[in-house]
N, C-alpha and C positions, 0 to 999 in steps of 0.2 A: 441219148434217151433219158428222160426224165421219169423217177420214182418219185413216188411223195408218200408218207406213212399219217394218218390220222388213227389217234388213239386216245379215246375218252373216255377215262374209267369213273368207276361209281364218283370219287373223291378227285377232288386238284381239277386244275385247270384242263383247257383242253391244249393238246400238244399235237406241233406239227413237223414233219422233217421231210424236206426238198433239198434231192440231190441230182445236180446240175453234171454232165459227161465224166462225174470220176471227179472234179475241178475244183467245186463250191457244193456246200453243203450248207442250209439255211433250215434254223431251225426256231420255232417258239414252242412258250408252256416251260422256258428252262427259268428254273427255282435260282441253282447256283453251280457255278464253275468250279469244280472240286479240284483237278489238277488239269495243267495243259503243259506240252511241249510241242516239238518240232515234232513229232510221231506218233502221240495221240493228245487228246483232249478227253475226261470225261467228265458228264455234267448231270446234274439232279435233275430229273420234272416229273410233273406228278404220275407218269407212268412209269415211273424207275427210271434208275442211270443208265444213260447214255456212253458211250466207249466210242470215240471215232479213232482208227488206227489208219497211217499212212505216215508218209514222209513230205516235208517240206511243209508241215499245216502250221499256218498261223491265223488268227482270230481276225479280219477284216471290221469286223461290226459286231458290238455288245453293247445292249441295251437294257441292262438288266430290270427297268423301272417295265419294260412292257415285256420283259421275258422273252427276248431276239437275240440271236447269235448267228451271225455268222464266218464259216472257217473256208477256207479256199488253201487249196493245196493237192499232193496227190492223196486221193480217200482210196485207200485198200478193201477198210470192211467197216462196218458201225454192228452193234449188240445193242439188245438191251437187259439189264438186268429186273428182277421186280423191287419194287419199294420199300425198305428197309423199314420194320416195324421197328420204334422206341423200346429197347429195352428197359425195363425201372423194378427198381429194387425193392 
């Protein structure tokens, strides 16, 4: 079964996330790759970070000039959090 999540908020790009049997996860709208390993990846876009968690994920495809990423491995669960506002002193 295939999910896909579209979320367009007032600000940032528009972001998309297709996830493929568990397997491959294909996403745009991503800013920047914060951390990755074997068992998550998380990533900026304008709807907040992103959190893929599972085992065996490694990155297949990044493209960061058009904001594409893709991870293939086993995907447990994905979150997202909200947008981190700049704090300034």
């Amino acid at each position: 079964m295939d999910k896909e999540t579209v979320l367009r908020p007032g600000t940032g790009k528009g972001h998309t996330l297709h996830l493929e049997e568990r397997r491959s996860v294909a996403l745009t709208g991503v800013e920047e790759v914060l951390a990755f390993d074997e068992n998550q990846v998380v990533l900026r876009t304008g709807s907040g970070e992103v959190a893929l968690m599972g085992e065996g994920l490694h990155v297949t495809r990044l493209m960061m000039d058009d904001g594409q990423l893709t991870v293939e491995g086993k995907i447990d669960s994905f979150f997202y959090t909200a947008p981190r506002k700049s704090r300034r002193l």
